[in-house]
C-alpha positions in Angstrom: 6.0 -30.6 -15.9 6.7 -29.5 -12.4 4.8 -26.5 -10.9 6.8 -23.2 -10.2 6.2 -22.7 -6.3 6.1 -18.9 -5.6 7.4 -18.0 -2.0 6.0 -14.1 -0.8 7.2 -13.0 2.6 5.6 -9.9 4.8 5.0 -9.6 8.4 1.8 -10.3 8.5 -1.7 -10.1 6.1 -2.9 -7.0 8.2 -5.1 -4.6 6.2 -2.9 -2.2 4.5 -2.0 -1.2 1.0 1.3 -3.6 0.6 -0.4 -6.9 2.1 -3.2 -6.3 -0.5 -0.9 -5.9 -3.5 1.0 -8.8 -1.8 -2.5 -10.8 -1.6 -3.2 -10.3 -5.1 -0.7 -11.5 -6.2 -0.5 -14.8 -4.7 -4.1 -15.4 -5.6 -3.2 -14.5 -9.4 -0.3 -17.0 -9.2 -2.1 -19.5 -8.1 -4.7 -18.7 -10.5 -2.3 -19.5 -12.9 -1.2 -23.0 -11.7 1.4 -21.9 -9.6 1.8 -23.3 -5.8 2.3 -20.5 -3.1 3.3 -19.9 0.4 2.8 -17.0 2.2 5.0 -16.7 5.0 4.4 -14.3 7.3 5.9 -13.4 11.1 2.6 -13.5 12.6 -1.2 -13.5 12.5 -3.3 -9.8 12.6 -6.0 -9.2 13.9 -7.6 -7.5 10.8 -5.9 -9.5 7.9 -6.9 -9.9 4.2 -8.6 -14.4 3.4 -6.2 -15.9 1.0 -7.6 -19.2 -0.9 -7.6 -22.7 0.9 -5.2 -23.6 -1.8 -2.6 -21.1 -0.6 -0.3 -22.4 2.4 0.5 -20.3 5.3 3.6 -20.6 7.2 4.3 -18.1 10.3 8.4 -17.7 10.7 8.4 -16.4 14.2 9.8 -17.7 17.2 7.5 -19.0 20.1 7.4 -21.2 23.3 11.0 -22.9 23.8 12.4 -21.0 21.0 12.4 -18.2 22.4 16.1 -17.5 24.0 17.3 -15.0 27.1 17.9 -11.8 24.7 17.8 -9.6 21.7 20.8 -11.6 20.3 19.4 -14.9 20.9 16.0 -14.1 19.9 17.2 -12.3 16.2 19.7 -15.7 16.0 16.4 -18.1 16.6 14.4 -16.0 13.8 16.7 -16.0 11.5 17.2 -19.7 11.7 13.6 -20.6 11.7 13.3 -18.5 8.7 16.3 -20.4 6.7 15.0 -23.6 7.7 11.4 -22.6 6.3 13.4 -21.9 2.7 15.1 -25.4 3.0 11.8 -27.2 3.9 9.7 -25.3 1.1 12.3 -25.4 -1.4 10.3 -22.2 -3.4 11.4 -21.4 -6.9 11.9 -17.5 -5.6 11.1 -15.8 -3.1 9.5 -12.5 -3.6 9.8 -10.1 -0.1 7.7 -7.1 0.8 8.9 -4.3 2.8 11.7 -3.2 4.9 13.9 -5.8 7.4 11.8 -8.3 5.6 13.8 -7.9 2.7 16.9 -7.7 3.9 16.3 -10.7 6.2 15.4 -12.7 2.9 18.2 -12.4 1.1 20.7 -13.2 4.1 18.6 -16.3 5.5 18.4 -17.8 1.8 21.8 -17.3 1.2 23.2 -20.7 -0.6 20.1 -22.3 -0.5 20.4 -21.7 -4.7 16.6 -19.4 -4.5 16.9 -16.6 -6.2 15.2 -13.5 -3.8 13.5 -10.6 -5.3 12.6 -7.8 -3.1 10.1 -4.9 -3.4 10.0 -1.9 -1.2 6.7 -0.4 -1.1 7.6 3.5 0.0 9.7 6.2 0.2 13.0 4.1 1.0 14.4 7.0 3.1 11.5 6.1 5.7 11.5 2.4 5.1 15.2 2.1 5.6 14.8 4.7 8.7 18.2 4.3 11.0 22.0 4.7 9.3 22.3 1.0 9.9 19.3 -0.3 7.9 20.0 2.6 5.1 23.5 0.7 4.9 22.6 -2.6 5.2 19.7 -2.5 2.1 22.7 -0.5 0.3 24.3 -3.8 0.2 23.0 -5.9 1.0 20.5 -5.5 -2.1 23.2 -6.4 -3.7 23.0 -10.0 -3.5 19.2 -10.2 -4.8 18.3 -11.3 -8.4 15.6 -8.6 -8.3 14.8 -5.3 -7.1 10.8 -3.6 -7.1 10.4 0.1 -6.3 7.3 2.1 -7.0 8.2 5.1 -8.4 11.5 6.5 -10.7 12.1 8.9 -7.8 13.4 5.7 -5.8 16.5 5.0 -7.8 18.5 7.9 -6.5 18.3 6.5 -3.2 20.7 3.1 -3.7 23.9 2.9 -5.3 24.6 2.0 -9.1 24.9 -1.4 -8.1 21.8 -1.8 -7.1 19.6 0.9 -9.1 21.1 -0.9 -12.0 19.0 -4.1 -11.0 16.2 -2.4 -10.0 12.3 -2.5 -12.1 9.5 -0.1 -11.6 6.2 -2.4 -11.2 2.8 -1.0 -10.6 -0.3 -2.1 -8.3 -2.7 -4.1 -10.1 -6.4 -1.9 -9.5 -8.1 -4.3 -7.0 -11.2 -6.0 -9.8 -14.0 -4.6 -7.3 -13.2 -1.2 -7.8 -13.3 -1.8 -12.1 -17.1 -0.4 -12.8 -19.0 2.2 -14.4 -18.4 6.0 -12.5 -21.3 6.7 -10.8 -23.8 9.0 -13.0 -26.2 10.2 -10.0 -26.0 12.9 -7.6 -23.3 12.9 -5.4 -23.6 12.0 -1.2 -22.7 14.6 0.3 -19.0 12.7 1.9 -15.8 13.4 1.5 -13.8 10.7 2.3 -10.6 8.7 2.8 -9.5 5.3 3.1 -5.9 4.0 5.0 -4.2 2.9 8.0 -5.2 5.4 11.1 -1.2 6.5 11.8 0.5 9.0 12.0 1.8 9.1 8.1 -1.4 9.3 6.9 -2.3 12.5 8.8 -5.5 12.2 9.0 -5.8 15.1 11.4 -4.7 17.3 8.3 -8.2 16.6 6.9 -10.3 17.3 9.9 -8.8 20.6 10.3 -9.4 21.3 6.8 -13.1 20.2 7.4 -13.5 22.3 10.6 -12.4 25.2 8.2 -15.3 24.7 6.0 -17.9 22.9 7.7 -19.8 25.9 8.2 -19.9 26.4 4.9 -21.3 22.8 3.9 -23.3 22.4 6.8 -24.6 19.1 4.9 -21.4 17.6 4.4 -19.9 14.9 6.6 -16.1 13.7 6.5 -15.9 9.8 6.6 -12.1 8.3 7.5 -12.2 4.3 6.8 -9.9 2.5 8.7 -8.4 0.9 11.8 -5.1 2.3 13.7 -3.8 3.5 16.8 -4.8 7.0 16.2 -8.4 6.4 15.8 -9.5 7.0 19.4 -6.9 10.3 19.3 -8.9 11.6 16.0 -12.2 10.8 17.3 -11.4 13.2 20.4 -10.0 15.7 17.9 -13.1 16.2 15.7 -15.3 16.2 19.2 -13.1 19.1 20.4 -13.7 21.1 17.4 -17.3 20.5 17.4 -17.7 18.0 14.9 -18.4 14.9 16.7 -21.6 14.3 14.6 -20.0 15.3 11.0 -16.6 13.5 11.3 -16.7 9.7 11.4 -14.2 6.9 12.1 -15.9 3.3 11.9 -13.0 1.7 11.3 -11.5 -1.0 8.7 -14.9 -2.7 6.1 -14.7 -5.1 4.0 -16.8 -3.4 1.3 -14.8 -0.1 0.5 -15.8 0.2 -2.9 -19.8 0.4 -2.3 -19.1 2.7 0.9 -17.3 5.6 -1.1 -18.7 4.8 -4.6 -21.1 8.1 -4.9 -19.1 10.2 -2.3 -18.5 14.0 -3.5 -14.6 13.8 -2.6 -11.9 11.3 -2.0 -8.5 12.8 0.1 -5.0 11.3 0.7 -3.5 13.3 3.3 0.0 11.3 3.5 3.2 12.5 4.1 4.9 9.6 2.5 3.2 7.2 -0.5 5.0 4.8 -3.3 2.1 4.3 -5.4 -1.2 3.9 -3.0 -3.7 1.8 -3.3 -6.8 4.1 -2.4 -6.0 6.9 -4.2 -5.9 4.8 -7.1 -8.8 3.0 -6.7 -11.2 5.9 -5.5 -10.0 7.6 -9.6 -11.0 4.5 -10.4 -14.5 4.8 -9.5 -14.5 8.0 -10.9 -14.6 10.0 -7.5 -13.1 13.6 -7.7 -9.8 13.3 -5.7 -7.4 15.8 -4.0 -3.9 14.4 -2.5 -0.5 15.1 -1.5 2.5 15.5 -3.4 4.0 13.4 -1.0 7.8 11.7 -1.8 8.7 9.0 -3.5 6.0 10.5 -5.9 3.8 8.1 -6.4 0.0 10.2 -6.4 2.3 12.4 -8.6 2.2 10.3 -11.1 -1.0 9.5 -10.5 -2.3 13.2 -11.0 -2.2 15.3 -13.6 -3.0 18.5 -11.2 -6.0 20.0 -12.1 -6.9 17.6 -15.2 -8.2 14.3 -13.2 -7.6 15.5 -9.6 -5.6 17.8 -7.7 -2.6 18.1 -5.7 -1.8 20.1 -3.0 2.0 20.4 -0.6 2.3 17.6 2.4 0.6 19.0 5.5 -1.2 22.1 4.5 -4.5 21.5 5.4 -5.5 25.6 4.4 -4.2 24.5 0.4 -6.9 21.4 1.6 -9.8 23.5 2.8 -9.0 25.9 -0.5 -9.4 22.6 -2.9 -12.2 21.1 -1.1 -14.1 24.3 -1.5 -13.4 24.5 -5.0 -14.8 21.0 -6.2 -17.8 21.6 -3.7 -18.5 24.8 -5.2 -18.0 23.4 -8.7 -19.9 20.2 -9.5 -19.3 19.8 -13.5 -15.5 20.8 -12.7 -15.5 18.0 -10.0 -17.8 15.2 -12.2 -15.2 16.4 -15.0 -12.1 15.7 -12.7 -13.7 12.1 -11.9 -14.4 11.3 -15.0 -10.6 11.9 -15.9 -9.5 9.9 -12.8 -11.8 7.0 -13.9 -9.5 6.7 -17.1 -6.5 4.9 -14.5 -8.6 1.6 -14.9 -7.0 1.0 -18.2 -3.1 2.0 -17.3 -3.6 -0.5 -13.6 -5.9 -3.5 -15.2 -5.0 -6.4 -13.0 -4.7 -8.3 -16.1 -1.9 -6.1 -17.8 -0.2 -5.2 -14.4 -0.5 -8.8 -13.2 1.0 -9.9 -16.0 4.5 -7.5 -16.2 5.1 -9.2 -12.8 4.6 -12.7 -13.7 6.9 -12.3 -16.9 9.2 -10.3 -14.6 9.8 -12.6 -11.7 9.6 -15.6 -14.5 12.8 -14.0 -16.2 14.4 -14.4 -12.8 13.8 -17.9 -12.1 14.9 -19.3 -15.7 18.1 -17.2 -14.9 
C-alpha cells in the first residue's frame, strides 16, 4: 500500500507558537509512516530542525521570477505555488495561518487535493483588512476542512463555513511532560513568546517596576527574539531595572530555563490556544495571564483554581496578582500543582491523534 503524503504550508519555520504546533505535527506524521513536505515561503533566521526525512520546499519567487510589480510578483507566487501542488501531488494539504490559507485553497483549485486550513488566533486580527475578512468568508468555503482554536471563533465566519469547522488542540511539546518541581522556587518570574507588540511585554515590566521594591530579590526574565527587544531593554533601563529585567533572546532549552521559576506571565492581547502558557502549567509553574480574545488561556484557567486571570493590558490587576502568589507560597505551589494537571487533557499522543483521524476522514472523503 501506497504512503499518504501529508502537505503543511506556513511562511516559514521561524520560532513561534504555530510553526511549533505545525513542526510537530509533521514529525508525528512521519513517525507514523507518512511522507511530508513542508513548504514554506522562505528560510528564518531562528527556525525550529525538522527530520532529514521531511522534505522542504520554499514557494517564493526569486532571481528571474521575479516580475516589474505587485501584480506580477503575486501572479508569479501564486503560480510557483500551484505548480509545487502538481509536482508533489500531496494527499491534503493542511495550511497554517492567514493569506496562507487562503492562498491554498485558490492555487490547488482542480488539482483534486483536498485543503484543510487552520487559523491559529483571534480571526478578527488574522483576517485584519475588509478584503481579507471577505475573502476567508468565502473563500473558506471551498476547503474540505476548517481548524480554529477556541469555540469563540465560530461566530466570526458564516454558517457555511462554521458548519465545517473542528476545534483541535496543541499537542503539549514531550519536553515539557515531567514531574513539577518539588524544591524551592528561583526567585524569576518569567515569560516566554515572540518580542512584538501583541505580546506586550512592556505590560509586565511595568508591573515589575511596581513591585520590585518590594521583592528586591526577584528578577523578571522575557525569553524570546523580536523587534521590540532592543525597545524593552531601553524601557526596563529607564525605570531603573537594567540589572533585574532580562531579555537574552530565543533558547533552545525553555523547559530547563523556567522549570523552578516562582511565576510564569502571558501578557497578550490576542491568543488562540498558546503554546507557553500551556506548557509553563505543565511544569507546574504558578501562572497569571490574560483573558485575551478568542479565549484560548480562558479555557485554560480556571481563575483562581490552577492560575489566574487578569483584563488585557492592565499591568496594576498584574502587579496586584504577582504580589499575591509572591506573598503566598502554598497558594502559589497549590495553583501549580493544579496547572500541572493540563498534561493529561494536551498529551501529544491523544491530541496527536484527533488530528490524524481528523485529517484521515478528509482524505478518504
Amino acid at each position: 500500500m501506497d504512503k499518504k503524503h501529508l502537505a503543511l504550508f506556513i511562511s516559514s519555520l521561524n520560532k513561534g507558537g504555530s510553526e511549533r504546533v505545525l513542526v510537530n505535527l509533521a514529525e508525528y506524521f512521519y513517525a507514523q509512516g507518512y511522507l511530508v513536505t513542508i513548504v514554506t515561503q522562505y528560510r528564518a533566521e531562528n527556525e525550529y530542525t525538522i527530520s532529514d526525512g521531511i522534505s522542504r520546499v520554499l514557494s517564493d519567487i526569486d532571481g528571474e521570477e521575479i516580475g516589474k510589480g505587485r501584480a506580477a510578483n503575486f501572479y508569479g507566487r501564486f503560480m510557483k505555488l500551484r505548480s509545487i501542488w502538481k509536482q508533489e501531488k500531496p494527499d491534503l494539504i493542511l495550511s497554517f495561518i492567514g493569506k496562507n490559507n487562503i492562498m491554498a485553497i485558490l492555487t490547488s483549485r482542480f488539482l483534486r487535493i483536498p485543503v484543510v486550513v487552520s487559523v491559529r488566533g483571534e480571526p478578527e486580527l488574522e483576517y485584519y483588512s475588509p478584503g481579507l475578512r471577505l475573502a476567508a468568508r468565502y473563500v473558506f468555503r471551498l476547503a474540505e476542512g476548517i481548524v480554529l482554536q477556541t469555540k469563540s471563533c465560530l461566530t466570526f465566519f458564516p454558517k457555511a463555513v462554521s458548519k465545517k469547522a473542528v476545534i483541535l488542540k496543541n499537542s503539549l511539546n514531550p519536553a515539557f511532560i515531567k514531574e513539577g518541581y518539588e524544591g524551592e522556587r528561583e526567585k524569576q518570574i518569567v515569560a516566554v513568546g515572540r518580542v512584538d507588540a501583541n505580546k506586550n511585554h512592556e505590560m509586565i515590566i511595568r508591573a515589575f517596576a511596581e513591585i520590585a521594591d518590594r521583592y528586591p530579590d526577584y528578577k523578571l526574565i522575557i525569553y524570546g527574539e523580536g523587534q521590540l527587544r532592543q525597545k524593552l531593554t531601553e524601557y526596563a533601563a529607564d525605570l531603573g531595572l537594567s540589572q533585574r529585567v532580562k531579555l537574552p533572546g530565543a533558547i533552545s532549552n525553555v523547559e530547563d530555563a523556567i522549570y523552578k521559576a516562582s511565576v510564569f506571565v502571558l501578557s497578550s492581547y490576542s491568543e488562540g490556544m498558546p503554546n507557553t502558557l500551556l506548557e509553563a502549567m505543565a511544569l507546574g509553574i504558578p501562572v497569571i495571564s490574560t483573558d485575551c480574545p478568542p479565549g484560548g488561556p480562558g479555557e485554560l484557567i480556571d481563575h483562581g483554581e490552577n492560575g489566574l486571570l487578569i483584563p488585557t493590558g492592565d499591568w496594576k490587576q498584574l502587579a496586584e496578582n504577582l504580589q499575591k502568589l509572591l506573598d503566598n507560597m502554598d497558594y502559589a505551589k497549590k495553583m501549580g500543582k493544579n496547572a500541572s494537571k493540563v498534561k493529561e487533557e494536551f498529551n501529544p499522543e491523544v491530541i496527536n491523534r484527533a488530528w490524524k483521524n481528523y485529517l484521515e476522514k478528509i482524505m478518504r472523503g
